[in-house]
Backbone as numpy.savetxt, mean C-alpha at the origin, in Angstrom:
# Nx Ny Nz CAx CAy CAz Cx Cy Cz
9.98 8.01 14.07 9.55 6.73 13.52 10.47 5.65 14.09
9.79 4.78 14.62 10.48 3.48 15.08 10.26 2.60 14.05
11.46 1.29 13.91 11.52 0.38 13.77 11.34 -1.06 14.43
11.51 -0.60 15.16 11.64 -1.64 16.51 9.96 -2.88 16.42
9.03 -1.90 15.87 7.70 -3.07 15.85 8.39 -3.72 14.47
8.56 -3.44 13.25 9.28 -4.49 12.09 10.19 -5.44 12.58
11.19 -5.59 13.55 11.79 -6.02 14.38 11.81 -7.51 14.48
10.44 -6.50 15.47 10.02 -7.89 16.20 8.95 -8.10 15.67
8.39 -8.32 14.78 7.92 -8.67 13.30 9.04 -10.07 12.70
10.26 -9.51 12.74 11.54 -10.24 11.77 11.73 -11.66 12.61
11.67 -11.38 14.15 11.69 -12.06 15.31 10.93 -13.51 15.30
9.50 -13.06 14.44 8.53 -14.14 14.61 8.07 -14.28 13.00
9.29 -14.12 12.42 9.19 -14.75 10.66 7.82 -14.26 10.30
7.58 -12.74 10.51 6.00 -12.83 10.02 6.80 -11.62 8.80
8.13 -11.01 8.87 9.06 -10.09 7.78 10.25 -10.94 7.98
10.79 -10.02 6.33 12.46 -10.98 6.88 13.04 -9.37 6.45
14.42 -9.54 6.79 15.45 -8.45 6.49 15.97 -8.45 5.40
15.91 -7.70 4.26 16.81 -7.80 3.30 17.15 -6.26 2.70
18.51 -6.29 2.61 18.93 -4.67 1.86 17.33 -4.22 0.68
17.53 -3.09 1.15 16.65 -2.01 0.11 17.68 -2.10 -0.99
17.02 -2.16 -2.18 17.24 -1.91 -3.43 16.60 -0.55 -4.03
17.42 0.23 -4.29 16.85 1.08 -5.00 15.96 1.35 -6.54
16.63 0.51 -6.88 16.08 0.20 -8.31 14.42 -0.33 -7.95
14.20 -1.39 -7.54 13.19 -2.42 -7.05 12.27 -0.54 -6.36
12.17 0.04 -5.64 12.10 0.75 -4.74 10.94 1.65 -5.84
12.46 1.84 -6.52 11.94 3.33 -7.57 10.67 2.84 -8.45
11.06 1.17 -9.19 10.02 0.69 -9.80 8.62 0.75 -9.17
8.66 0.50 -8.00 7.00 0.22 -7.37 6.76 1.39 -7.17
7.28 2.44 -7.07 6.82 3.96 -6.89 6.71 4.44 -8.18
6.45 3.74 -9.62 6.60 4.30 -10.74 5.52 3.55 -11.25
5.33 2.35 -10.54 4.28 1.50 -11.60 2.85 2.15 -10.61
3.33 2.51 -9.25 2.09 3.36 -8.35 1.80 4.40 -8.94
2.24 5.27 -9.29 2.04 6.10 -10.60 1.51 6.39 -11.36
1.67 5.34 -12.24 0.70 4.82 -13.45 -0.40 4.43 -12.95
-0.38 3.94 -11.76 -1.91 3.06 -11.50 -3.05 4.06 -11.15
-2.49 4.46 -10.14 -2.89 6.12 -9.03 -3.74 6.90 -10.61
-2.59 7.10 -10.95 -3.41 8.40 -12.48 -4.49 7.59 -12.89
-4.37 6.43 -13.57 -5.07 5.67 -14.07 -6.30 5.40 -13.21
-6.46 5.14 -11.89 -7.00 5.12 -11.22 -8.22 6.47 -11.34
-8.11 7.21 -11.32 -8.41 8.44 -10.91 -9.22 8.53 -12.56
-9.35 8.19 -13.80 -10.12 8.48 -15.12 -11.54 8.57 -14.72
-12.45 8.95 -14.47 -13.98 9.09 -14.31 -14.31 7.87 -15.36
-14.05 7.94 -16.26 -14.91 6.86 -17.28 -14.41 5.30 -17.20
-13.71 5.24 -16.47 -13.66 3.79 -15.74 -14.40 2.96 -14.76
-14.95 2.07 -14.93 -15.58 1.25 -13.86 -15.06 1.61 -12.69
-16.29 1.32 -11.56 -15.42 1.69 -10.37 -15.01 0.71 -9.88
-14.91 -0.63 -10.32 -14.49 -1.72 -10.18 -12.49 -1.72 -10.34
-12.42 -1.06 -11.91 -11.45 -0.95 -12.47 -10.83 -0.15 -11.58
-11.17 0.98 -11.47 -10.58 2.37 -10.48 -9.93 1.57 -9.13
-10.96 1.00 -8.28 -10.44 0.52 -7.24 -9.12 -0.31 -7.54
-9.54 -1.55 -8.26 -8.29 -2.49 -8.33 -6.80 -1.70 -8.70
-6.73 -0.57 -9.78 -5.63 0.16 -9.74 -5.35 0.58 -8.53
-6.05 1.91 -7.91 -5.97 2.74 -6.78 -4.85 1.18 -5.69
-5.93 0.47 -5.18 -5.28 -0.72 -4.41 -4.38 -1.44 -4.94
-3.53 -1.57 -6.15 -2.35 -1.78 -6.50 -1.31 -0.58 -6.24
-1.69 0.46 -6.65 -1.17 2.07 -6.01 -0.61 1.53 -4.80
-1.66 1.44 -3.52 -1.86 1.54 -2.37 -0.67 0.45 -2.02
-0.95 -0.73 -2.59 -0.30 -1.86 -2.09 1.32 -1.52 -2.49
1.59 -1.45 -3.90 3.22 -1.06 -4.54 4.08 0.13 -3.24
3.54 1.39 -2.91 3.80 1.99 -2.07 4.08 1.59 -1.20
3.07 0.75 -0.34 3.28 0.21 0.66 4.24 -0.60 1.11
4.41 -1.80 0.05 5.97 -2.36 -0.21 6.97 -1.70 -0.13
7.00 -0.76 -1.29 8.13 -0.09 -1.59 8.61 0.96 -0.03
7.76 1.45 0.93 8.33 1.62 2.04 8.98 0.95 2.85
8.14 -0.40 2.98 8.77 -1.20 3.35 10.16 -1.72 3.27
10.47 -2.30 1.84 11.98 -2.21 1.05 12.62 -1.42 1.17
12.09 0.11 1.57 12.72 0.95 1.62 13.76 1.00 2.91
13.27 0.62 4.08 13.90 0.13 5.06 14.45 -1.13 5.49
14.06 -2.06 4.74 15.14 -2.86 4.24 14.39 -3.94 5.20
13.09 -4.41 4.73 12.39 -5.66 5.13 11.52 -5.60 3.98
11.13 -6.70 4.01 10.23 -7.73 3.15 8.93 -8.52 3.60
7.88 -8.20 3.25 6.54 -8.99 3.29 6.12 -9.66 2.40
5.62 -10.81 2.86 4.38 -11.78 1.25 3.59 -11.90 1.59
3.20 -10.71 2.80 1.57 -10.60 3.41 1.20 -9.45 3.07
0.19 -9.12 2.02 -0.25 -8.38 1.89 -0.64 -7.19 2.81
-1.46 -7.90 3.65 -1.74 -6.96 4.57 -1.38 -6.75 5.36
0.22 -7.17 5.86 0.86 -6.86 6.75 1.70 -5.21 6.21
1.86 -5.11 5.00 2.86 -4.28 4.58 1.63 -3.23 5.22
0.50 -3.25 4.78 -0.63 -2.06 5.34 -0.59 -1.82 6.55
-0.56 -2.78 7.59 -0.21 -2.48 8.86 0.91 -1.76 9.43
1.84 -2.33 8.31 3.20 -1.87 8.80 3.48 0.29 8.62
2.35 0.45 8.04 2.83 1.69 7.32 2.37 2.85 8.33
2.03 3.01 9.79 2.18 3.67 10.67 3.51 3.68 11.23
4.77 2.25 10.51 5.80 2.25 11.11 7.32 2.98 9.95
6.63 2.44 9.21 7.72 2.96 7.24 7.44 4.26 7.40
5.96 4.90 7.33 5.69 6.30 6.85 5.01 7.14 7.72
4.55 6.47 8.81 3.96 7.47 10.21 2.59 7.96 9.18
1.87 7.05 8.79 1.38 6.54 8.30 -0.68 6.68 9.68
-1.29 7.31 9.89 -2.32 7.36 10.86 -2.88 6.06 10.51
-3.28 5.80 12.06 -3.79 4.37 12.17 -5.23 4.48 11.22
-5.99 5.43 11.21 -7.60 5.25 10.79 -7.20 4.88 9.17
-6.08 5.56 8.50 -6.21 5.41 7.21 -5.55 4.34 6.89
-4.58 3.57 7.65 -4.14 1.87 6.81 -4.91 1.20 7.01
-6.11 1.90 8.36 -7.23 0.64 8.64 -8.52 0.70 7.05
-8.22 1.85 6.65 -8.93 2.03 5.50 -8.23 1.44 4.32
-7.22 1.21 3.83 -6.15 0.39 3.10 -6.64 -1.47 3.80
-6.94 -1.46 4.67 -7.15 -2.87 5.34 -8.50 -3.30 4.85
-9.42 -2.63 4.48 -10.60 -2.72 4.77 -10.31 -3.15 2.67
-9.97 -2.23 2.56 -9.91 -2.64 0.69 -9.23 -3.66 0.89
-8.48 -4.24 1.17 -7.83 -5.44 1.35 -8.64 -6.30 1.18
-9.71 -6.44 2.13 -10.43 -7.27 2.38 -11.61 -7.22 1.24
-11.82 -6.23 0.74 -12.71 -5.94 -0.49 -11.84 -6.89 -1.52
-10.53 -6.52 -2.04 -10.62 -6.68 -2.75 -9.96 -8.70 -2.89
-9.85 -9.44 -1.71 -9.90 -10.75 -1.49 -11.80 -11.38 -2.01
-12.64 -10.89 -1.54 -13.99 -11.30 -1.77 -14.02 -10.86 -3.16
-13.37 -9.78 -4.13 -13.46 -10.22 -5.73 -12.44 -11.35 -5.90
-11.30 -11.07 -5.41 -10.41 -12.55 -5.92 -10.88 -13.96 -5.71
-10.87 -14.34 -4.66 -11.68 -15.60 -4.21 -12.95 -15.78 -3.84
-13.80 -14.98 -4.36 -15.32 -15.19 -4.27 -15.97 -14.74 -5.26
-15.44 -13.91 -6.07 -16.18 -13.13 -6.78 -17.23 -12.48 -7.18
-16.81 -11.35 -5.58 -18.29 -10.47 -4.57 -17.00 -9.60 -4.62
-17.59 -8.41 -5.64 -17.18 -7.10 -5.49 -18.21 -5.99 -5.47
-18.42 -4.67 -4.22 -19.17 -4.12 -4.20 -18.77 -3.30 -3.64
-18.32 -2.27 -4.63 -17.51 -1.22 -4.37 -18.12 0.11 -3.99
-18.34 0.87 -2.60 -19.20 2.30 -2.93 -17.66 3.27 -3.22
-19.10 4.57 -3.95 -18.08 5.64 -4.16 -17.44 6.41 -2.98
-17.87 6.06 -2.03 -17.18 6.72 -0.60 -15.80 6.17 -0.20
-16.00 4.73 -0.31 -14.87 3.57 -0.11 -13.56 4.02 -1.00
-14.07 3.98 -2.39 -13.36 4.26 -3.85 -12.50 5.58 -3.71
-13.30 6.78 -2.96 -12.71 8.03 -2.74 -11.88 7.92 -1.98
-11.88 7.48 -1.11 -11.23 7.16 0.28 -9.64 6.76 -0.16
-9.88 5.95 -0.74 -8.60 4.93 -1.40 -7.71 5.86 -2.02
-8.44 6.67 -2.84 -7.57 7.17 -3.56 -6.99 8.45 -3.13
-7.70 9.02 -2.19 -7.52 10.16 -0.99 -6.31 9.36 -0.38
-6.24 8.61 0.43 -5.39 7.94 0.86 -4.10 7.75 0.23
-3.95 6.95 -1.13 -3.04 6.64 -1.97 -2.14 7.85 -2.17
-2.70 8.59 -2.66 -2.02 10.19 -2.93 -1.03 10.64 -1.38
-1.88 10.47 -0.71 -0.90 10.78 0.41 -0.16 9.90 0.91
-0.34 9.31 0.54 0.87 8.02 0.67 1.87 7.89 -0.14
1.61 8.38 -1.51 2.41 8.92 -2.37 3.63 9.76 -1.91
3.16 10.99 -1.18 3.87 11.80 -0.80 4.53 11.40 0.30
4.24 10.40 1.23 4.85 10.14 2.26 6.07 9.26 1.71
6.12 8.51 0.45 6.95 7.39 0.42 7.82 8.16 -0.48
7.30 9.02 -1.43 8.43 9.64 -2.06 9.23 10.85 -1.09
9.08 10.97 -0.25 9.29 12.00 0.94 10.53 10.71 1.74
11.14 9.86 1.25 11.46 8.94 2.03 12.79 8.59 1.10
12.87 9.20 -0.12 13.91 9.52 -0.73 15.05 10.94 0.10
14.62 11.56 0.78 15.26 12.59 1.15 15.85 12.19 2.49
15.16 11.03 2.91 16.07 10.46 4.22 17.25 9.75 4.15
């Protein structure tokens, strides 16, 4: 795993550098947690499901990030970034990207149209992302 693309990321103010906190770290991998499970109830909207799952997705994603000791307030940059935090396959942050974009058209448009393929996906995803970021404690 390189760093070197976060870098030069830091280079062109699109991340900045700041010490990992562990505390901060552990929290977003704990409130992903809660969401992920929560996520996953059958008798929840799949509206509801998604927006957890993609808070999951997103907290993780940060929290790798932090973990190496940079900082995003771009959402979807931290998703991009996660072929570089967690070696992370390109097809599946592009699938984290794609909810991204889902879930901007409920925020600022309020056009949500969620399939169950998409929904599965996410949460297929999340889980293993799970394991990749808590796998990042042992480094």
């Amino acid at each position: 795993m390189t760093l070197k693309q976060l870098d030069n990321l830091v280079k062109i103010q699109k991340l900045k550098r700041e010490s990992p906190d562990q505390n901060e770290f552990n929290g977003m991998v704990s409130s992903a947690k809660s969401r992920l499970q929560d996520a996953k109830i059958e008798g929840l909207s799949e509206e509801g499901r998604f927006s957890l799952a993609y808070g999951a997705a997103h907290a993780l994603s940060l929290a790798a990030m932090r973990w190496h000791g940079y900082r995003s307030d771009n959402r979807y940059l931290v998703f991009q970034c996660l072929e570089h935090t967690v070696n992370l396959d390109t097809s599946k942050w592009r699938v984290l990207a794609q909810c991204h974009n889902q879930r901007n058209l409920a925020e600022y448009e309020g056009h949500l149209e969620i399939s169950p393929k998409l929904l599965s996906e996410l949460i297929l995803i999340t889980e293993e992302l799970m394991v990749l970021v808590e796998g990042l404690r042992a480094i």
